[in-house]
matplotlib code that plots the C-alpha trace (Angstrom):
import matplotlib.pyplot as plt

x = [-13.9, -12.5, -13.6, -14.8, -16.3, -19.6, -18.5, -18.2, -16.3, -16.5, -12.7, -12.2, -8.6, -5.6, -2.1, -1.3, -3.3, -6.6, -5.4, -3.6, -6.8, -8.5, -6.0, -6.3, -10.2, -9.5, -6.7, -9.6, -11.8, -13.8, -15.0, -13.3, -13.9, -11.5, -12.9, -10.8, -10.2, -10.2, -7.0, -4.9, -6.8, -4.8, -1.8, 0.9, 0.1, 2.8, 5.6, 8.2, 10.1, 8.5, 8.4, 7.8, 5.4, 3.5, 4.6, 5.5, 4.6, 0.5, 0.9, 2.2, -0.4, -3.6, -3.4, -6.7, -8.7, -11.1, -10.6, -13.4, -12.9, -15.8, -15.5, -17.2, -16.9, -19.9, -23.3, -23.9, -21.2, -22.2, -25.5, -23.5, -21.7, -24.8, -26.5, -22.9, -23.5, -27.1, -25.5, -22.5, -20.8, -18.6, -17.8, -14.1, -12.7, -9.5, -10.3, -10.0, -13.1, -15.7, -14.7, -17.1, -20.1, -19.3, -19.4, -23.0, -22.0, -21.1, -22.3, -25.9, -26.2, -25.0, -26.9, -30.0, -30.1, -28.2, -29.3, -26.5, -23.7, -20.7, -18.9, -15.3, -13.1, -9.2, -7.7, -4.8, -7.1, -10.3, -13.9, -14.2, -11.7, -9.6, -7.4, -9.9, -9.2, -6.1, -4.1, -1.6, 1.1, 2.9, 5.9, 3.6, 1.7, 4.6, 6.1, 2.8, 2.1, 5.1, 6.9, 9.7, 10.5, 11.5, 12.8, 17.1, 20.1, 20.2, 21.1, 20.8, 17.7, 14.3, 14.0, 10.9, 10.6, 11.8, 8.6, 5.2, 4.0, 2.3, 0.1, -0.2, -1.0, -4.6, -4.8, -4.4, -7.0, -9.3, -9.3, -10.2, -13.3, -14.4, -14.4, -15.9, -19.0, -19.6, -19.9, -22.6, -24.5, -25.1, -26.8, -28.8, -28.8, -27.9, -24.9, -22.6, -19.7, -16.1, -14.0, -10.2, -7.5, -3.9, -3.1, -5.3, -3.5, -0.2, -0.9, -2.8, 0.5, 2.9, 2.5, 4.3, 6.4, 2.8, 2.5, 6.4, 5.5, 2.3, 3.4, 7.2, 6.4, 10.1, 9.2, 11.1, 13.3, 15.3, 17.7, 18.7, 18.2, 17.3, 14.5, 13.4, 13.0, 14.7, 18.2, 20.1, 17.5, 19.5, 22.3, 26.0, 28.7, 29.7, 32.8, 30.9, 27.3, 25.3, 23.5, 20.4, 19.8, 16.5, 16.8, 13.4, 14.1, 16.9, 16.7, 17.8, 20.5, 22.5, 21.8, 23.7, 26.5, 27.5, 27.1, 29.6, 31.3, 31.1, 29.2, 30.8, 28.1, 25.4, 26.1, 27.4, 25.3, 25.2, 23.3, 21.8, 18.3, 16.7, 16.0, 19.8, 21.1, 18.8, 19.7, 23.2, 22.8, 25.7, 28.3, 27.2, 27.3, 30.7, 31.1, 29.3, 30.9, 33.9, 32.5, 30.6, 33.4, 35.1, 32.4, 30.8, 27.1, 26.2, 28.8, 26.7, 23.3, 23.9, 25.3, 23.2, 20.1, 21.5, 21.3, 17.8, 18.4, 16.9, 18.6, 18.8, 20.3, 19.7, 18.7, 19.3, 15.9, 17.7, 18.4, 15.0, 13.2, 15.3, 15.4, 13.9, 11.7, 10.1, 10.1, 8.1, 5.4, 5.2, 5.3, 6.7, 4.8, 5.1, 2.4, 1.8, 1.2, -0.7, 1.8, 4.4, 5.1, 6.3, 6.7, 7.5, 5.5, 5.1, 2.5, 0.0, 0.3, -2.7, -2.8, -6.4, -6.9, -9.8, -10.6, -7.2, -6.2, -4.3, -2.8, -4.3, -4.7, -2.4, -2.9, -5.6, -4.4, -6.5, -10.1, -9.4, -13.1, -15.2, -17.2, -17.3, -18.4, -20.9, -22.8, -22.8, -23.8, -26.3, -26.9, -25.6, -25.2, -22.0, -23.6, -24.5, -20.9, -19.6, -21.8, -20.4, -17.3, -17.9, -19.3, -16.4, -18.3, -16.2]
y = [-10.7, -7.8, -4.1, -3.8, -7.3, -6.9, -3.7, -3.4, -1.5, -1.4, 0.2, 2.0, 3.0, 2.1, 3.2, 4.5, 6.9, 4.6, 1.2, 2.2, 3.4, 0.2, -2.1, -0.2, -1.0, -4.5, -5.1, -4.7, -6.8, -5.3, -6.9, -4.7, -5.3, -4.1, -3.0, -2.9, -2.7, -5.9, -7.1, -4.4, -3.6, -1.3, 0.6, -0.8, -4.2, -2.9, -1.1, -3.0, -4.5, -7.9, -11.2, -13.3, -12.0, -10.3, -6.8, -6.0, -2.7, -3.8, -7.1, -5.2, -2.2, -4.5, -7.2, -8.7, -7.7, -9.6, -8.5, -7.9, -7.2, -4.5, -2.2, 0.6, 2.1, -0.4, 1.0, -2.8, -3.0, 0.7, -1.1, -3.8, -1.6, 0.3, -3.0, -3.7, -0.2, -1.3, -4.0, -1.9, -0.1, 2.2, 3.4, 4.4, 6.1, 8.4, 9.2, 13.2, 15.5, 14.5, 11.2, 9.2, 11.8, 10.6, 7.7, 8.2, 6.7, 9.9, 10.7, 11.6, 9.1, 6.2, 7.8, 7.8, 4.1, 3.5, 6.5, 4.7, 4.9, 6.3, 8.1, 8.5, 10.3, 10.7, 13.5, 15.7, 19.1, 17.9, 18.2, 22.0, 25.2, 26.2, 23.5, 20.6, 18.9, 19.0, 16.0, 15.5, 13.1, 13.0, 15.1, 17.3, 17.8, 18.2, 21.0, 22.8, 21.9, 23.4, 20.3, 20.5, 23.6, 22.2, 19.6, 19.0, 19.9, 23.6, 25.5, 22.8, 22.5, 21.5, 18.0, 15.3, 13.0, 9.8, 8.4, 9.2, 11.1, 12.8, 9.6, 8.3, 11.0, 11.5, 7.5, 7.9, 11.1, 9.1, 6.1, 8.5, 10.1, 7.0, 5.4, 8.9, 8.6, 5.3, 6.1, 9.1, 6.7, 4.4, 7.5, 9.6, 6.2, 8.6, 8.0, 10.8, 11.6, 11.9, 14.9, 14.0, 16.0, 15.4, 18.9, 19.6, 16.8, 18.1, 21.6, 20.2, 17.8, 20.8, 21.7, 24.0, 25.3, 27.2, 28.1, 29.8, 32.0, 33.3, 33.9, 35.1, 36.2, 34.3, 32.1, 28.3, 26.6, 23.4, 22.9, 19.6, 17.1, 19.4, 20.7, 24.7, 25.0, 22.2, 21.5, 19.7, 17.6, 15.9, 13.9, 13.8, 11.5, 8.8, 6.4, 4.3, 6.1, 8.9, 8.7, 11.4, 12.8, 14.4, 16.5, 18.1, 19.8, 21.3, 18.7, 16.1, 18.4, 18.6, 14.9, 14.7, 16.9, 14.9, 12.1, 12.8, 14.8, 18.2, 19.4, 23.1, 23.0, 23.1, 26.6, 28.0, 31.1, 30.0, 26.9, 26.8, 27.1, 25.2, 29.0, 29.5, 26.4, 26.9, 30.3, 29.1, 26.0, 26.0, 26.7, 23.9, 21.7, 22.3, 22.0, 18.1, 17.3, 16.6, 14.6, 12.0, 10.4, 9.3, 6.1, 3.7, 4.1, 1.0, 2.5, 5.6, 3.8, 1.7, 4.8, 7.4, 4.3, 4.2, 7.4, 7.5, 9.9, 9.7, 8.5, 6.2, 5.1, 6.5, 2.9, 2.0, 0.2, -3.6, -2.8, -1.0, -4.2, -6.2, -4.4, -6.0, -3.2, -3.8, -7.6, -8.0, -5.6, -8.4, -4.8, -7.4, -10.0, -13.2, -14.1, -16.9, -15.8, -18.0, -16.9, -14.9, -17.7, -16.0, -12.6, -9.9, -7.1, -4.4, -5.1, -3.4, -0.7, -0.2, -2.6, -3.3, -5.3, -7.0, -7.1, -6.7, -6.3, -8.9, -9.4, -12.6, -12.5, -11.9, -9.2, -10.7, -12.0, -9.8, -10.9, -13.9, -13.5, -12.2, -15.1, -15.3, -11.9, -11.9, -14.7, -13.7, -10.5, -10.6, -14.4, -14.5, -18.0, -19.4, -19.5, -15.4, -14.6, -16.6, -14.6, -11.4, -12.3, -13.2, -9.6, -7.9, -6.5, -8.3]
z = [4.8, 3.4, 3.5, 0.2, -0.8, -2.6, -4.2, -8.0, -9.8, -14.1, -14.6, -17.8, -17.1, -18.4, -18.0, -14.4, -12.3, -13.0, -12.5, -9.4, -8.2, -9.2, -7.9, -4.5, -4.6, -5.7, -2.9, -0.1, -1.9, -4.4, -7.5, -10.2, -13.6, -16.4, -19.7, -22.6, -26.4, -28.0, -29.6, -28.0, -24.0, -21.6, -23.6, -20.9, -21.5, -24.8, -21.9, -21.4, -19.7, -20.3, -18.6, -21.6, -23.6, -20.5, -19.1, -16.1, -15.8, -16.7, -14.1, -11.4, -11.4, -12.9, -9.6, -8.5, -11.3, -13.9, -17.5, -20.6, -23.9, -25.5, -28.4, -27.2, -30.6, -31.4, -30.3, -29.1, -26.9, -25.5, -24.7, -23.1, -21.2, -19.7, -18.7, -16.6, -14.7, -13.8, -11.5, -10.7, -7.6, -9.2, -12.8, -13.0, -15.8, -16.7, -20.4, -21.3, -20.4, -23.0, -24.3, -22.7, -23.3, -27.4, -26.2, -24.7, -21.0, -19.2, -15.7, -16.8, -18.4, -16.6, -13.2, -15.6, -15.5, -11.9, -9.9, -7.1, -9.3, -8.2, -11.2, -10.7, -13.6, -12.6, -15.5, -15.6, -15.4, -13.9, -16.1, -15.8, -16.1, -19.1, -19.5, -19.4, -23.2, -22.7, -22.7, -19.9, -18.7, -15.0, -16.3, -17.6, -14.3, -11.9, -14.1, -14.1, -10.7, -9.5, -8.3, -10.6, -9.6, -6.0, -6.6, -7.7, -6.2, -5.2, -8.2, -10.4, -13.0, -12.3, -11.9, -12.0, -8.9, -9.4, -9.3, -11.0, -8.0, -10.8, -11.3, -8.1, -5.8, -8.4, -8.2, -3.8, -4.2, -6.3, -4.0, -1.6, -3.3, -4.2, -0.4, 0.6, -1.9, -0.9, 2.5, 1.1, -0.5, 2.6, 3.6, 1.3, -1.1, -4.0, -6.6, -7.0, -9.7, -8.4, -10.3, -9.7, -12.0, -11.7, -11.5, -8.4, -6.6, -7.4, -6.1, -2.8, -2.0, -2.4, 1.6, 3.0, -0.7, -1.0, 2.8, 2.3, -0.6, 0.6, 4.0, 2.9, -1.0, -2.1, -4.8, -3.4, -5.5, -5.5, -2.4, -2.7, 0.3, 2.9, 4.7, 4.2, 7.9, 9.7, 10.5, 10.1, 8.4, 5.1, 3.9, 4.6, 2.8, 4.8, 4.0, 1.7, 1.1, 2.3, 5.4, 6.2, 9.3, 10.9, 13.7, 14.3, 17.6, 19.9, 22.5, 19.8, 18.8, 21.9, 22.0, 18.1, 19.2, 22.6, 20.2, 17.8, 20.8, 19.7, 22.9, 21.7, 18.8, 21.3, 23.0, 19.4, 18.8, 15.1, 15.9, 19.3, 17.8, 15.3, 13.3, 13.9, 12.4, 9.3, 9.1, 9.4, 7.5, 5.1, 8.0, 9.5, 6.5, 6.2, 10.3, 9.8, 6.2, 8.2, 10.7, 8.8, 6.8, 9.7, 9.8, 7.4, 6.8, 8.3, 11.7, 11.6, 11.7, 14.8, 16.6, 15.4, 16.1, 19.3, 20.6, 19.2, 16.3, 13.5, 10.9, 7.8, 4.7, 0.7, -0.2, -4.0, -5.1, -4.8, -0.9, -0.3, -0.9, 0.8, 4.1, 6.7, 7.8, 4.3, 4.4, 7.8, 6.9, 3.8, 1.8, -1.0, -2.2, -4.6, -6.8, -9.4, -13.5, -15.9, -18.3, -16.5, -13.7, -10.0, -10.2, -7.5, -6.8, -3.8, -1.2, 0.7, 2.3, 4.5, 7.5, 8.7, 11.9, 11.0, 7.7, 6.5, 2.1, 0.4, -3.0, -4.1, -7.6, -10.6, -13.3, -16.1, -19.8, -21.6, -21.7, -19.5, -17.9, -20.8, -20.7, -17.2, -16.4, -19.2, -18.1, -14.3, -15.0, -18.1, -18.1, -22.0, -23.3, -24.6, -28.2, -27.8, -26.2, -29.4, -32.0, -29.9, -30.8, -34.2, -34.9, -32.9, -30.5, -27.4]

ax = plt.figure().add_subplot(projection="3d")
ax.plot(x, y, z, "-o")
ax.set_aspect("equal")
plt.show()
């Protein structure tokens, strides 16, 4: 049994923030159903890179999911679509503000004919404020968001994180409203819509670069590896690599400098206190850029491990997912394509006890369950799904 089994979810997204939302929900067992354009569906089933004729990018973020095809630029399909949301969970969609008001299935009215619905819409700026029709992507977002600007090597030009943190922290937020409405409705029985913008997420996972400037009024910008207020907390060169180093408190610092015996560091003025050595932090750099090269990375780990410091590695993506940290939390997994064959994907990251997720099934071919959901849900015959078809409604 899994925590979510007997929820459904009708999932309007494509691209990245939604499906990573959906695929979240579908991980812990809910029945999520993908909706999408005829002849084209999601817009990353076209990024690359490809296995085959299948992409990657779609399989890996659309796990777990049952795809139908409806052109819900045909008032027939729209009608379609509304009897789905009678028998649904959760409607989840990541169009810009207003799209699916044209479309005649917004909030008001989908609650109109499912009072229980829970409306979820993930967007870059939310469905209210100045900025709502506007269009965004994660690049986009992190620079407005501020991100950017903290992020890079110190002195060096804003940068974009590595990942789409743009994306995926409004996916993680969305998740979250969505669990949390749920939980609402078990009590007052009463749908509710769930408002998630990119943007907002961005600003609410900035921490303590906000906390800095309203307590201190100095604007933060990049500074590379390190921590604003910890130290040494960042990466040194090594013989072969670079190996990072967190030392969150004095007593772990005298601990570092017998380690690497420079027990004189302990009682130096300049870094006796954690405020001192960040204060200080570039002399001490320079002190600890001449300590590091005198070992391998792999050296350092044991003996830094050893002392119980901590410590690690900066992983390229081929030893990430092969450490073995990551291979027993099964964190990734192996699943069989009907077109793609094996393919590799990460796991999940949530670990419940008893009614733990699972990646079972593989991304959808587009409308693979058409038929199947249509029947289940609306009883249609195989003769109406066929004229449905015919008339490009499906």
């Amino acid at each position: 049994m899994k925590p979510l089994e007997g929820i459904r979810v009708l999932d309007l997204t494509r691209v990245l923030a939604g499906p990573y939302t959906s695929m979240m929900l579908a991980d812990f067992g809910a029945d999520v159903i993908k909706i999408e354009a005829p002849d084209t569906g999601d817009d990353s089933r076209a990024f690359g890179p490809f296995v085959g004729k299948e992409s990657a990018y779609f399989m890996s973020l659309n796990r777990g999911k049952r795809s139908v095809t409806l052109n819900l630029k045909s008032s027939e399909a729209r009608d379609l679509f509304k009897e789905m949301a009678k028998k649904a969970d959760v409607v989840l969609e990541n169009y810009r503000p207003g799209t699916m008001e044209r479309f005649g299935l917004g909030y008001d009215a989908l609650r109109a004919v499912n009072p229980r619905i829970i409306y979820a819409a993930c967007s870059g700026f939310g469905h209210s404020g100045p900025y709502m029709e506007k269009p965004a992507y994660d690049v986009i977002v992190q620079g407005l968001g501020g991100l950017m600007s903290v992020t890079g090597q110190e002195g060096g030009e804003p940068t974009r994180v590595g990942a789409s943190i743009g994306d995926i922290a409004a996916g993680l937020f969305t998740v979250n409203g969505i669990l949390m409405a749920l939980y609402s409705r078990m009590i007052t029985g009463r749908g509710q819509k769930v408002d998630v913008a990119m943007l907002d997420c961005q600003i609410a996972i900035l921490e303590n670069a906000i906390s800095r400037y309203l307590v201190s009024g100095t604007v933060p910008k990049p500074i590379g590896n390190r921590h604003p207020s910890i130290t040494p907390f960042e990466a040194f060169r090594a013989k072969d690599g670079h190996v990072i180093i967190a030392i969150g408190n004095d007593r772990l610092w005298a601990a570092f400098c017998r380690l690497i015996k420079r027990e004189d560091l302990i009682a130096d003025e300049r870094f006796s206190t954690n405020a001192c050595r960040t204060n200080n932090q570039k002399q001490l750099k320079t002190v600890l850029d001449e300590v590091f090269p005198t070992k391998s990375v792999d050296e350092w780990i044991e003996t830094l491990d050893g002392a119980g410091i901590p410590c690690g590695p900066i992983n390229t993506v081929d030893r990430a997912i092969t450490d073995p940290q990551v291979q027993a939390r099964e964190m990734i997994v192996e699943i069989e394509h009907p077109v793609a064959g094996r393919l590799k994907m990460p796991g999940v990251p949530i670990k419940l006890s008893e009614t733990p997720g699972e990646v079972e099934r593989p991304a959808p071919l587009l409308g693979q369950h058409t038929e199947e959901v249509l029947h289940e849900l609306l009883g249609m015959t195989p003769d109406r799904i066929h004229d449905l078809r015919f008339r490009k409604v499906i």
